[in-house]
N, C-alpha and C positions, 0 to 999 in steps of 0.2 A: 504494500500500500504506500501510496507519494499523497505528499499533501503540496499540492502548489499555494501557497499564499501570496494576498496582494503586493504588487513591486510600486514601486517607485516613477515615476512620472518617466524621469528619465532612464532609469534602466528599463523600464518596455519600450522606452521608443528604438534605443538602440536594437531590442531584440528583434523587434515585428517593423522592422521598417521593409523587409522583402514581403511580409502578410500585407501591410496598409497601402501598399504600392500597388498589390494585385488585384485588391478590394474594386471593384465596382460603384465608385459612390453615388454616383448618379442614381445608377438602379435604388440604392440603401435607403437616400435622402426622400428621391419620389414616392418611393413605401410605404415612409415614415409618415410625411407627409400627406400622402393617399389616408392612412389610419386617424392622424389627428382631423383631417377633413370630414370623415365618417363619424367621429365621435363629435364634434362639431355639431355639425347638421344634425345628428339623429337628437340631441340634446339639446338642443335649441331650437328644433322647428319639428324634429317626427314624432319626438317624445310629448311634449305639449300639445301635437294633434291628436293623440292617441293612438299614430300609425306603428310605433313603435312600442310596445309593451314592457320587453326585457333590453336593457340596456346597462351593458360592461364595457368602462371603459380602458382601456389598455394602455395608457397616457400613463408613462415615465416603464413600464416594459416593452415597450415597442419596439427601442432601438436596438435592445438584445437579440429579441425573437427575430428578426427581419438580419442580423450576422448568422443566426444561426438557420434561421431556412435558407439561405442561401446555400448552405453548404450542402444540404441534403438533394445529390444532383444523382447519387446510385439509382438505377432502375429498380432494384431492390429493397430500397431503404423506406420502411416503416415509421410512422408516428402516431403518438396520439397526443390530444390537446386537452384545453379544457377554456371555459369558457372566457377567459381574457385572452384566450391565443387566435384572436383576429388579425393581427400583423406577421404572426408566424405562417398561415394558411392565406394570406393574399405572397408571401414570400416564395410559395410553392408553387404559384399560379393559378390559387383562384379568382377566377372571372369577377371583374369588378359586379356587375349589373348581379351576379346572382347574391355578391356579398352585400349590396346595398337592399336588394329583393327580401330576402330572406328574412332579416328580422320585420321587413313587415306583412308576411306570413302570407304575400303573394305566389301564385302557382309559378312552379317551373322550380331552381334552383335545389339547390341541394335536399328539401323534404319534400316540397312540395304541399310545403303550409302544414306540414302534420308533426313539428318542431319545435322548439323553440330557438329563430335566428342566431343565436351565437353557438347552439348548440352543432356545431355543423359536421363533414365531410366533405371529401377531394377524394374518389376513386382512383384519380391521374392514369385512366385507362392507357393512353401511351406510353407508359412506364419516363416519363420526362424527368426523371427524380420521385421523390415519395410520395406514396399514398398516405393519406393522413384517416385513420380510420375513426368511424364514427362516432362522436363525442360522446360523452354520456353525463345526463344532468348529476350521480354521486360523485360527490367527492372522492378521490384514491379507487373509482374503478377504473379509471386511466393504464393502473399502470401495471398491472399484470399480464393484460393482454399484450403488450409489447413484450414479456420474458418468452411469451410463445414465441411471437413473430421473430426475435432474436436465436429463441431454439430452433427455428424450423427454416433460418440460414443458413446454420450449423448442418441440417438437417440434408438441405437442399445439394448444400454443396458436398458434403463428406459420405452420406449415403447414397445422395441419389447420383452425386458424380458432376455436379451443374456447376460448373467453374464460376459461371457468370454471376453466382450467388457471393463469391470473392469480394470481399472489402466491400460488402452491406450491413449498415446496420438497424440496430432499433429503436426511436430515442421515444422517452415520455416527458411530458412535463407537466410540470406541477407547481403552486404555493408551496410557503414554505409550509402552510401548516397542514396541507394535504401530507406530512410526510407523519402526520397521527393517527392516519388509518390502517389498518388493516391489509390492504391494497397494498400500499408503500412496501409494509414489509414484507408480504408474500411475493410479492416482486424482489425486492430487494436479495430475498433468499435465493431465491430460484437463480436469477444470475449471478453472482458473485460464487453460489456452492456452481455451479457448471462455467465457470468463467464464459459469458455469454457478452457477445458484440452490442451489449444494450448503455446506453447513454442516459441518464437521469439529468432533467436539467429542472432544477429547481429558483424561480424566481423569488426569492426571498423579500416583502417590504417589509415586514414585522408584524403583521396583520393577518388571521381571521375573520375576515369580518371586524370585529371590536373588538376581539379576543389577542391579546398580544401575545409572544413569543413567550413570556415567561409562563404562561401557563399551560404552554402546549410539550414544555419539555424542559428537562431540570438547566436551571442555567441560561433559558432562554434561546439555546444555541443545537437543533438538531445535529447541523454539520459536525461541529468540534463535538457531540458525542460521539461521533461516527468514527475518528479518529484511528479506533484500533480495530475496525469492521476487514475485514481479510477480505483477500482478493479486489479490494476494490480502491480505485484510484479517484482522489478527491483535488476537488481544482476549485481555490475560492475565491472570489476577488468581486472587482465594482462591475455592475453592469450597465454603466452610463459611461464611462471612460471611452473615446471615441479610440485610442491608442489601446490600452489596457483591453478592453474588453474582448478586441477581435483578435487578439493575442489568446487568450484563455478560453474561447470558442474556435478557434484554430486547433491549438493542443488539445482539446477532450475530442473532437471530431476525428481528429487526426491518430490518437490513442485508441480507441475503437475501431476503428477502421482497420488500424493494422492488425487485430485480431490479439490484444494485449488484453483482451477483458473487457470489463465492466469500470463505469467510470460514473463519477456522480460530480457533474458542475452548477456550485448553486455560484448565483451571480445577484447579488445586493442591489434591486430597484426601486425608488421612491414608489408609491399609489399614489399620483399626483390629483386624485379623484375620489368619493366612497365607493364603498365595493359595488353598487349600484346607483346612476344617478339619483336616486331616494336619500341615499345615507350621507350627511352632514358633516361626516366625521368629529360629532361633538365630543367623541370620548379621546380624543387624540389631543395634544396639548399643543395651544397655539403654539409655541414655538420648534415644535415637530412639523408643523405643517409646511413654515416658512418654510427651515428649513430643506424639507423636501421640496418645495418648488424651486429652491437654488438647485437643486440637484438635477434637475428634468434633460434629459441627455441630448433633445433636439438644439435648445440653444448651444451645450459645449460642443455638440458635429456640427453647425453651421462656423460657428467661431475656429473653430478648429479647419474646416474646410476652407475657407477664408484666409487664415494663417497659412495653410499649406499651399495655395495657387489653384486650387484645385477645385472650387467649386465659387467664385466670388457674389457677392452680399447682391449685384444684380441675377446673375442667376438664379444666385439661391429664392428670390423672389417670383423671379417668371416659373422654376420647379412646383413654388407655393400656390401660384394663380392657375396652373396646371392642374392641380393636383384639384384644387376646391369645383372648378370648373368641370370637372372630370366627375368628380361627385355630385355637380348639383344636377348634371347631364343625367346620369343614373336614377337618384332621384325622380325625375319628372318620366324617366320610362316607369321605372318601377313602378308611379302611380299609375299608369296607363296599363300597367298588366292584370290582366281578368286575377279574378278572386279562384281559390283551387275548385275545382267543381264537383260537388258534395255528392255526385252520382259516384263517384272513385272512390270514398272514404273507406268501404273496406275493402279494397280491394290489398294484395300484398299481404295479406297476413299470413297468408302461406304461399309457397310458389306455385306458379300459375304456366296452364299452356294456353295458347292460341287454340281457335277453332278449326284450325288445321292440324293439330297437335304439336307444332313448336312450341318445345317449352320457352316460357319469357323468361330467360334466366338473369341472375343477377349480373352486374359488370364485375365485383370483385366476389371473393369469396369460397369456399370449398371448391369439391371434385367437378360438378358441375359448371360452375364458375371458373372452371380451368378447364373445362371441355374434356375431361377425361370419357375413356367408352371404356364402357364396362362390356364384360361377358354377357350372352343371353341367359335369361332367368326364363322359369317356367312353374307355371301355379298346381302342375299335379306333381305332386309327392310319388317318389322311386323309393320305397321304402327298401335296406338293406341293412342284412344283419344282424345282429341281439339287439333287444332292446335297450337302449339306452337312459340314461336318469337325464334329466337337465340340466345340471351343471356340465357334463362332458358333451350335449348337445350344441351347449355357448360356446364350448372351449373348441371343438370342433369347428364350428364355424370360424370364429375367429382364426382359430389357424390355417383355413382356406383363405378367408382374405387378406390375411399380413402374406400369405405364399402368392396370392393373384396379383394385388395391388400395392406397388410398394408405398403408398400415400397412406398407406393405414398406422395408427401410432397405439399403443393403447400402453394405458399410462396410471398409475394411480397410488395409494400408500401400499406398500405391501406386495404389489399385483408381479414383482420382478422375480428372483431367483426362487420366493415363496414361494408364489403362485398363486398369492390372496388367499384370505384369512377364510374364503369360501372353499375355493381350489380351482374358481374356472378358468385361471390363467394357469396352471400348472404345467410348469415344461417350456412355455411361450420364451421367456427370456432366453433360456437355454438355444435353443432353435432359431430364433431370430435376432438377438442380441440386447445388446443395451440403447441403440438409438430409438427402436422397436418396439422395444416392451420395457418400460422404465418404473423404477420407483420415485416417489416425489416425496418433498417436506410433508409436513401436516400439516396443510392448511386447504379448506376445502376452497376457498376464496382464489387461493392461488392455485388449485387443480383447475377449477374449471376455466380460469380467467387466461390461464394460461392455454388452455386449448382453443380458446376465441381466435386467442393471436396464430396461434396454428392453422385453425379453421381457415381464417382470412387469407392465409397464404397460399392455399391451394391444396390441402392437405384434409386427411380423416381423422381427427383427435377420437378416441376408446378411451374416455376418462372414467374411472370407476369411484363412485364415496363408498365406502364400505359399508354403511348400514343407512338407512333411510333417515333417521333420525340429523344427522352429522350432513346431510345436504345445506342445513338451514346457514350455516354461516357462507354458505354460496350462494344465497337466495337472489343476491344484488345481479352478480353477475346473470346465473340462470336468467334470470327479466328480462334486463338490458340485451341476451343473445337473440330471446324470443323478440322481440320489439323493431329487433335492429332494421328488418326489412322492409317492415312498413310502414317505418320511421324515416329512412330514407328512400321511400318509394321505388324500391327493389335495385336500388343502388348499390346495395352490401346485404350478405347474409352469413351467416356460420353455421350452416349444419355440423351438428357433431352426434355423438349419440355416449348418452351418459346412463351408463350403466348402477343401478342401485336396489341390492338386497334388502330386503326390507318385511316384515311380516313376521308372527310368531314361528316357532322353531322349537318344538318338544314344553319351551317355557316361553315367557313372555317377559316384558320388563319393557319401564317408559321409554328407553333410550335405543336399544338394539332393533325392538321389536313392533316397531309403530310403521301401519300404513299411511294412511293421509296421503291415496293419492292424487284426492282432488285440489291438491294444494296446486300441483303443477295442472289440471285441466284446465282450471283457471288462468292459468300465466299463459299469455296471448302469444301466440305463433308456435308454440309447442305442441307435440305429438306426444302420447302418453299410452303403454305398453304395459299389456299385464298378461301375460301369458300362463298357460294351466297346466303344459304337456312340453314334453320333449319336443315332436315334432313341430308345435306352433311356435317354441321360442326360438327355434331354428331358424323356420320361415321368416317371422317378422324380425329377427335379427339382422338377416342378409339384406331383406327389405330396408330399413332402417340403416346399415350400412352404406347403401347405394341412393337414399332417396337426396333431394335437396332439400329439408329439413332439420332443424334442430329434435331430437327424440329422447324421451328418458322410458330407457329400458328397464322395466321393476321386474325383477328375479325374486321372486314369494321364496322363504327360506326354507319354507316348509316343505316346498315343493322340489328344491336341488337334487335330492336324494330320493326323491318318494317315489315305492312303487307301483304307485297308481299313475302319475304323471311319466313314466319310462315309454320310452317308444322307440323304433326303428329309427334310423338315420333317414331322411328323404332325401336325401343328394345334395348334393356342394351347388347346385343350380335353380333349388327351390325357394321360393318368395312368396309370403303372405300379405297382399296389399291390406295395408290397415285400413279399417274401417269398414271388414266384413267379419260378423259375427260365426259365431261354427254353431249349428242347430245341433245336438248330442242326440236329443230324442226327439218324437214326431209326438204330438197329442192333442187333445182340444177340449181339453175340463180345463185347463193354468196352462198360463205364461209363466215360466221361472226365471230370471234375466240376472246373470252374475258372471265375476270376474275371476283370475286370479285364484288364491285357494280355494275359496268356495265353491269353486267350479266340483273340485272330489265331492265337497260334501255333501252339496247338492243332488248331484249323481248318485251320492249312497243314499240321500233317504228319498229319492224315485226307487231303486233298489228295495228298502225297505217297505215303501208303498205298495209295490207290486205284490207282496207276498199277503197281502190282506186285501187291497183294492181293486180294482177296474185297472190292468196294464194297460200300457201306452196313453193315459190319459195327462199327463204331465208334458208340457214342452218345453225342455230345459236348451235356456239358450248362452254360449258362453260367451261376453263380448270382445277379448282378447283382447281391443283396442276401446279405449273412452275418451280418447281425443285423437283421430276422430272416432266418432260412435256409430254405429249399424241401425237407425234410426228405423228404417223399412223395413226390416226383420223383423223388430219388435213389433211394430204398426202392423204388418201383416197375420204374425201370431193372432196379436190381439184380437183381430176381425174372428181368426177361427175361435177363441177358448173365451173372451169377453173377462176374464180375470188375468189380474198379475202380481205374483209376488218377487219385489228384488231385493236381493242378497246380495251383503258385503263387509268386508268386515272392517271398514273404516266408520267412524262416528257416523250415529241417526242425522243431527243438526247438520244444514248445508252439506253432507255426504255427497256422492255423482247419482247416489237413489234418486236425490230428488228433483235433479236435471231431468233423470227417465222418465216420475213421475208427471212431473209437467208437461213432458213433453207430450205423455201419453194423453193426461185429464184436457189437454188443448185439441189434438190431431186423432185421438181416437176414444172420445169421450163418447159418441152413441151406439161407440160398441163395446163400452163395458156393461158388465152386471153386479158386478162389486166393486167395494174400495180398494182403491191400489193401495196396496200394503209393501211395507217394507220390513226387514229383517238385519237390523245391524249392530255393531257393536254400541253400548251405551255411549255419552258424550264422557267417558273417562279416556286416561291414557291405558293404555295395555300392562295387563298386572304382572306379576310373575310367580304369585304363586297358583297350583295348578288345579288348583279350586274357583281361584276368585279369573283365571284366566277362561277356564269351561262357564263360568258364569257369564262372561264377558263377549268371548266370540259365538258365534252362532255357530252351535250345534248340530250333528246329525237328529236328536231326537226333539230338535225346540224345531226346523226347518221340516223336516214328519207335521209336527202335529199345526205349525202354521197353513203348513199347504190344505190340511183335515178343514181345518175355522175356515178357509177362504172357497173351499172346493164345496162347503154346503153351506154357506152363505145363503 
């Protein structure tokens, strides 16, 4: 680890006089000035019209972000932002008209009004230097996805052999006090333990919000704790210095690049503004304020430009009249662009084909998004073999496709030389290596945030959380993955498919053994998988491997092992499109509608039924997928049997029951005969001991005698 510390006036200029000479000021100056003109006008004329709603202004970080997008010229090099980094992303090349558009939530530009304007993205489809991926309104979700994108450099070039991947890298930036989250340091790990080409560039003004530096970290001072942080090279200095600064954004570019690691450059910039034009900054102390506006970096580059012959105090005024002129041109298009048109709004929430059947694929993102072809798939099952249990059906697949496709990664705590605390990875590392099949930290934040930036790249991240429970510190990112597409109006996507056991297992307990998996139905653009059998988890595996989707694949623990879920292999070429239900039985007394474990138990008390009842009067339907859901198979039952009861062993309250339900009491209410009933676990967490657990899940003999009350209703 090196720590650069700030130099002296005069020994940077000696150092960087061949860096300031090569500098582009013209471009730097017009930039700057482009930004200060945008924060201008929106703040004195959009804002008080009401055109403009969210306004960050970027006034005294300007001048750094615009050295350092400059620099980001690799075809390959990755970024992410956050919402003061408008100078850094017109530095890339985004389009004035869309950066003036955008925050006032006109159609076209980077969302397509379904954003919030500074919230932005740059796909930069012609690889012209970096893509900047798409922003995200938390705090420190910034920055994990770039240790993907930083691994799957690594990735590009040393597995798959793509030279061209050579001297790119990943950079994120951040506040200083984004470096409190969670994010920060799940990033932070992941690169520094893989010495990874990722770039941390943190603008420090001392500020939170209102929140100062002292209370975000002992000392006041992230950086100087970081101090004795391994593997990682730290560069600290002023970030207004027209000399100094592009000196210390030279060296960490240039440090990274050569493939030395991981580098963390904060650089000291005044907030010459509140964190949003609202905020007064009444908690700052007038003489901090002055202050900082002696410090505002546009006056010392004009002065400095001026001193050097290089840009004089006429020019530098006709770049000024350019610049404003340039904006208020923008401006008056922007108001002239239609409003987005409300017939599209949901459109994108998941990927889309044409009526032709071209799919609309995204510009950046996964397999798709990188046009990979896959092998033909085929929807009849070749069953071969002994039967199998379902964890060697997952593990099975999966090592067809890390053998088919080398873009597959799977990845998670444990899932490496183990073979997961389950066993479906068992052997994979061995087989395919470490870039393939890896272990990671403990942080789910940083599993899955990390497979974003993978995703993004062209790549199939296999993230696994080990129990259902241990997803929730990923919850942010999970969201933010599902949203991204139609967020940015199918601009970016990240299919990935995130594997998560979950369900009791002999016992129960609050932490190991919780469903809840309507938590993710609800998370919008996601697909949710709950398979019953061997062979279906197969199927919608490889499915789910190959679609353009984000998918969480729930693996029932009950069912890994179980020999009732054991089935034949159906071939390395079988696919279950989701969102078709499996009919188990044919009947027309009941509808039985269920997922997941309750698929066995279901089945055993029809079994149980039969030996006293009227056979085949039961039609027991398994749904295998709940997002999406088999809506017409139910609807169609329903017309024969006029009753339904569903089964599941996630909480009664807001359950996916009661999606069915509704769905049902709306689209097939004049043809029931009874009340739709439901069969779930109480609104508790999952128990463990083995009394209060059979009290809790639905039973073979409580699902008997439910179907009896509903069948002679």
């Amino acid at each position: 680890m090196k720590t650069v510390s700030s130099q002296t006036h005069t020994e940077a200029k000696t150092a960087t006089q061949g860096i300031t000479s090569s500098i582009d000021w013209q471009k730097i100056s017009y930039l700057l000035l482009l930004s200060r003109s945008m924060d201008d006008v929106e703040e004195q004329e959009l804002v008080p019209a009401k055109l403009v709603f969210n306004q960050f202004s970027a006034r005294g970080h300007d001048f750094a972000q615009i050295l350092l997008g400059v620099q980001l010229t690799h075809p390959h090099d990755g970024a992410t932002g956050y919402y003061r980094s408008r100078p850094f992303v017109l530095s890339l090349g985004l389009d004035i008209d869309e950066a003036v558009a955008s925050p006032m939530a006109k159609s076209g530009g980077y969302s397509d009004g379904r954003d919030i304007g500074v919230v932005c993205n740059y796909p930069n489809v012609e690889r012209k230097g970096a893509m900047l991926f798409p922003m995200c309104g938390g705090v420190g979700a910034q920055y994990s996805p770039i240790a993907g994108w930083a691994q799957s450099i690594i990735y590009h070039r040393d597995e798959l052999k793509d030279e061209s991947y050579r001297g790119a890298l990943g950079l994120s930036m951040g506040g200083d006090s984004s470096m409190s989250t969670s994010g920060f340091w799940a990033s932070l790990n992941i690169s520094t333990t893989n010495n990874l080409p990722h770039l941390f560039y943190i603008e420090d003004n001392g500020y939170g919000i209102s929140v100062p530096q002292t209370v975000q970290t002992p000392g006041g001072d992230q950086v100087a704790n970081l101090s004795a942080y391994k593997n990682l090279k730290i560069i600290d200095g002023d970030g207004t210095d027209p000399i100094l600064t592009p000196q210390l954004v030279q060296e960490a570019v240039d440090y990274v690049r050569a493939g030395k690691g991981t580098c963390l450059l904060r650089l000291k910039v005044p907030r010459l503004c509140g964190h949003t034009f609202q905020d007064t900054q009444t908690y700052k102390p007038e003489a901090m304020i002055a202050e900082e506006q002696k410090n505002d970096p546009l006056p010392k580059l004009k002065s400095y430009l001026a001193k050097e012959n290089i840009i004089s105090d006429t020019e530098w005024q006709a770049l000024e009249e350019k610049a404003y002129n340039e904006i208020r041109a923008s401006v008056e298009r922007a108001k002239q662009r239609p409003e987005p048109d409300t017939s599209k709004l949901t459109r994108y929430v998941y990927a889309e084909k044409h009526e032709n059947g071209q799919a609309d694929v995204q510009l950046r993102g996964g397999l798709h998004g990188d046009h990979y072809l896959f092998p033909t798939v085929t929807e009849i099952a070749k069953p071969e073999g002994q039967r199998l249990n379902m964890q060697t059906a997952i593990r099975k697949v999966l090592a067809h496709e890390l053998d088919t496709n080398p873009k597959v990664l799977v990845f998670g705590e444990d899932v490496g030389p183990k073979g997961g605390v389950h066993g479906a990875t068992l052997g994979l590392n061995e087989q395919f290596g470490d870039l393939r099949v890896f272990d990671t930290s403990l942080s789910e934040e940083g599993i899955i945030g990390r497979a974003v930036g993978i995703a993004l790249s062209g790549l199939m991240p296999v993230p696994e959380i080990q129990f259902r429970k241990y997803a929730e510190p990923a919850a942010e990112q999970i969201t933010d993955t599902g949203i991204m597409r139609w967020r940015t109006n199918n601009q970016f996507a990240a299919p990935m498919v995130i594997r998560i056991p979950g369900g009791f297992a002999g016992r129960g307990d609050p932490w190991h053994s919780m469903s809840d998996e309507v938590e993710w139905a609800h998370k919008t653009g996601w697909q949710v998988v709950m398979p019953s059998n061997a062979e279906d988890a197969a199927g919608l595996l490889r499915y789910a491997l190959r679609d353009n989707n984000p998918t969480i694949f729930f693996e029932h623990r009950s069912l890994l092992d179980n020999r009732w879920a054991r089935r034949p292999y159906p071939g390395d070429d079988f696919v279950i499109p989701f969102g078709r239900a499996n009919v188990l039985t044919k009947g027309d007394k009941l509808t039985l509608v269920t997922w997941g474990a309750m698929v066995e138990r279901c089945d055993a008390a029809i079994e149980e039924l039969k030996k006293e009842h009227t056979p085949d009067s039961i039609e027991l339907i398994d749904l295998r997928t709940i997002q999406p859901w088999d809506k017409e198979t139910v609807l169609e039952s329903i017309v024969k049997t006029g009753r339904c009861l569903i089964v599941h062993e996630d909480n009664m309250t807001a359950g996916f029951g009661a999606e069915i339900a509704a769905v049902i009491a709306k689209d097939g209410f004049f043809d029931l005969d009874a009340p739709i009933e439901r069969l779930t676990m109480p609104d508790t967490p999952n128990p463990h001991n083995i009394h209060l657990l059979n009290a809790a899940v639905p039973t073979v003999e409580r699902i008997v005698q439910t179907i009896i009350d509903i069948v002679e209703f």
